[in-house]
N, C-alpha and C positions, 0 to 999 in steps of 0.2 A: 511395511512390507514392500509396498510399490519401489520405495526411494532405494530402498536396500538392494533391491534388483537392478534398478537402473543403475548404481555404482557398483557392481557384477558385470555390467557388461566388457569385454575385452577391450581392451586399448582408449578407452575412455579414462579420460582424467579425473581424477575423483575432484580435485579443488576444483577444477574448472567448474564442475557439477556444481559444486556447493555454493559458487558465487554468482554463477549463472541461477540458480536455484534462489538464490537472494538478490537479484538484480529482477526478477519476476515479480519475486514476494512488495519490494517496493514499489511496483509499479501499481498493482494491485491494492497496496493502501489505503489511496487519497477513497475508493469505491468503496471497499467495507466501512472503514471512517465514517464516509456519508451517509450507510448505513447505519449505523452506529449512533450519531447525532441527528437524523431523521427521529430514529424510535424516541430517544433519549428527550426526545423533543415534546415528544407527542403530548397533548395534557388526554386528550382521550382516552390514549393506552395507560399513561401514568398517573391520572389526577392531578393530586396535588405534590406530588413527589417527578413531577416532569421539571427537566433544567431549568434554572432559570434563566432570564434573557442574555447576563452579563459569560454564560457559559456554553446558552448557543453561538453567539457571534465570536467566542473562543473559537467551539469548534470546527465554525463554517470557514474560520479564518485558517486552522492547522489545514484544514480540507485544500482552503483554496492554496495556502502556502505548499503543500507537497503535491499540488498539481502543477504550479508552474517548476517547481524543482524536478520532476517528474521531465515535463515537456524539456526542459533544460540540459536532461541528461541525455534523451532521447537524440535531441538536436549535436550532441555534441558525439553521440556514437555515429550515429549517419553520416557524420561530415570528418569524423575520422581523426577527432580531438582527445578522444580517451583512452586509454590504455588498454 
């Protein structure tokens, strides 16, 4: 309902919205992720159904790769290299 209204408002670009709208969402990744493989991790929370090691350092690795792709893109808006 929220999204629906914001692209309502007058003179607002709806695409701009929706990729502005997906340029947040990725930024926001690498932290749920790590979420995500924190829990997945846990043997406490999971027992014996918690990751195992070969697919925690999977996902710390996806975590840490779309962190620096993150800072990369960041680096590249500020400085006026992106479109």
């Amino acid at each position: 309902m929220v999204g629906a209204g914001v692209v309502m408002i007058p003179g607002l670009d709806p695409i701009g919205a929706i990729v502005g709208s997906q340029y947040l969402q990725g930024l926001f990744l690498p932290i749920v992720l790590a979420f995500i493989v924190s829990l997945a991790s846990s043997k406490a929370l999971l027992g014996e159904h918690a990751s195992p090691r070969w697919l925690r350092l999977t996902g710390w690795g996806a975590v840490g790769l779309l962190g620096v792709l993150n800072v990369l893109v960041l680096v590249a808006n500020l400085l006026g290299l992106a479109n």
